[in-house]
C-alpha angles and dihedrals in degrees: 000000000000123000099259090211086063091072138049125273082240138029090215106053090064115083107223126060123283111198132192134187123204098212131029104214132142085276097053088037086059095043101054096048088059098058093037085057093049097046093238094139133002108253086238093068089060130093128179125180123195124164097253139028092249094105105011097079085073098066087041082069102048090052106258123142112247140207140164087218118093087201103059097051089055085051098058102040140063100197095049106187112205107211099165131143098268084237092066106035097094099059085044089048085049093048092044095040100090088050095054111108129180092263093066123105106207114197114191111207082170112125123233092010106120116214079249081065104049085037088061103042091048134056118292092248099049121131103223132165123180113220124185109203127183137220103269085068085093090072103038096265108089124137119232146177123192133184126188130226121239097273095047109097137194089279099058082035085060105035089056091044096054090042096053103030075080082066094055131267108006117187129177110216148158117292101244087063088068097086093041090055079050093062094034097045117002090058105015097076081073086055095051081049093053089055096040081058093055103034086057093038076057093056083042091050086063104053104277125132105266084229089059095039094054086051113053080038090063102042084045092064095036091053094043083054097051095048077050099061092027107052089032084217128148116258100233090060093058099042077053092051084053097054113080110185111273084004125145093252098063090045086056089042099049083052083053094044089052087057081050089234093181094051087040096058098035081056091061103041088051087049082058097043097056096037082057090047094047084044091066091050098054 
């Protein structure tokens, strides 16, 4: 548990943000780095419950307050994160529910639970948005969407938006989008892993040290992103601007075209899609 004296009686009556996370997984972990990082909020004025101590050592280190109790954690804090396994949401929704006032901000991570569903299972006043992050998050360079729920107004729209653009890209967006995000981005970073290996086990191939390869992979694709989001052209364009005629590069992309790379990865992002979008059903 936390001293009680430590905080305020009240969340409200202190000027600056106290937030709490209901879960300490990988995703919350990431999140709140990246806020830490930015200064966004002072680690003290954060408190994160989880039933055991497994995760929760971690945000010892970084300075956060910790407790096994979800209540609590509702209690102290205005902008309340629910980063819950999506099995057991509904039991942890059920136990916080009586705490929740109309001050409180409730942001659900918690994949396949629509907004309808934390609307439900929460009181009718309640402010609530929905945000899908992604791994990068952890290094200041996620990818997120969020949508807000209808009591959530400009205000709460804009709060979560300046906290988490210190996390990376950081989009509101309609709801249906969320699964679709979860096939680009939540998943897609292992797709872009699965490419950085190949592309270095190629260099290898040829007769360069696996450490190296790796390397110069990774700061390829890093750099090719950057010229992506900084120039705002297509892609297309710039892989253009790459090929000279008869050059090295077209002879590598008609070998990709033949695995027909393009087909092959909108086929995976579509398989995501759609498990994200059966997830939510179960």
């Amino acid at each position: 548990g936390v001293a009680v004296g430590a905080w305020p009686r009240l969340a409200m009556e202190a000027p600056e943000l106290w937030v709490g996370f209901v879960g300490a997984g990988r995703m919350a972990g990431g999140l709140v780095r990246g806020l830490l990082q930015a200064g966004k909020v002072p680690a003290s004025n954060v408190l994160a419950s989880a039933p055991s101590d497994k995760n929760l050592h971690a945000w010892r280190e970084l300075g956060c307050r910790t407790t096994h109790c979800n209540l609590e954690v509702v209690h102290r804090s205005t902008l309340v994160f629910l980063a819950t396994k999506p099995h057991i949401l509904p039991a942890v929704l059920e136990e916080i529910r009586p705490a929740v006032g109309s001050h409180h901000i409730v942001v659900s991570l918690v994949a396949g639970v629509t907004i309808q569903t934390l609307q439900r299972l929460l009181p009718p006043w309640t402010k609530v948005l929905r945000i899908m992050p992604n791994l990068p998050c952890v290094v200041q360079a996620g990818a997120m969407v969020f949508s807000r729920g209808s009591n959530a107004g400009d205000e709460e729209a804009a709060l979560l938006k300046s906290l988490l653009s210190s996390c990376g890209l950081c989009e509101e967006v309609p709801e249906s989008y969320i699964d679709i995000h979860t096939g680009l981005s939540g998943s897609g970073v292992a797709y872009v892993y699965l490419f950085a290996e190949a592309l270095a086990e190629g260099a290898v191939k040829m007769g360069m040290p696996g450490a190296l390869a790796s390397r110069i992979a990774a700061q390829t694709l890093l750099g090719a992103a950057k010229m992506l989001l900084e120039t705002g052209e297509h892609p297309a364009k710039l892989r253009g601007d790459v090929c000279t005629p008869g050059g090295t590069t077209i002879y590598a992309l008609h070998q990709l075209e033949k695995g027909a790379l393009r087909a092959t990865v909108m086929d995976a992002v579509e398989a995501a899609t759609n498990r994200a979008c059966d997830m939510a059903k179960d």
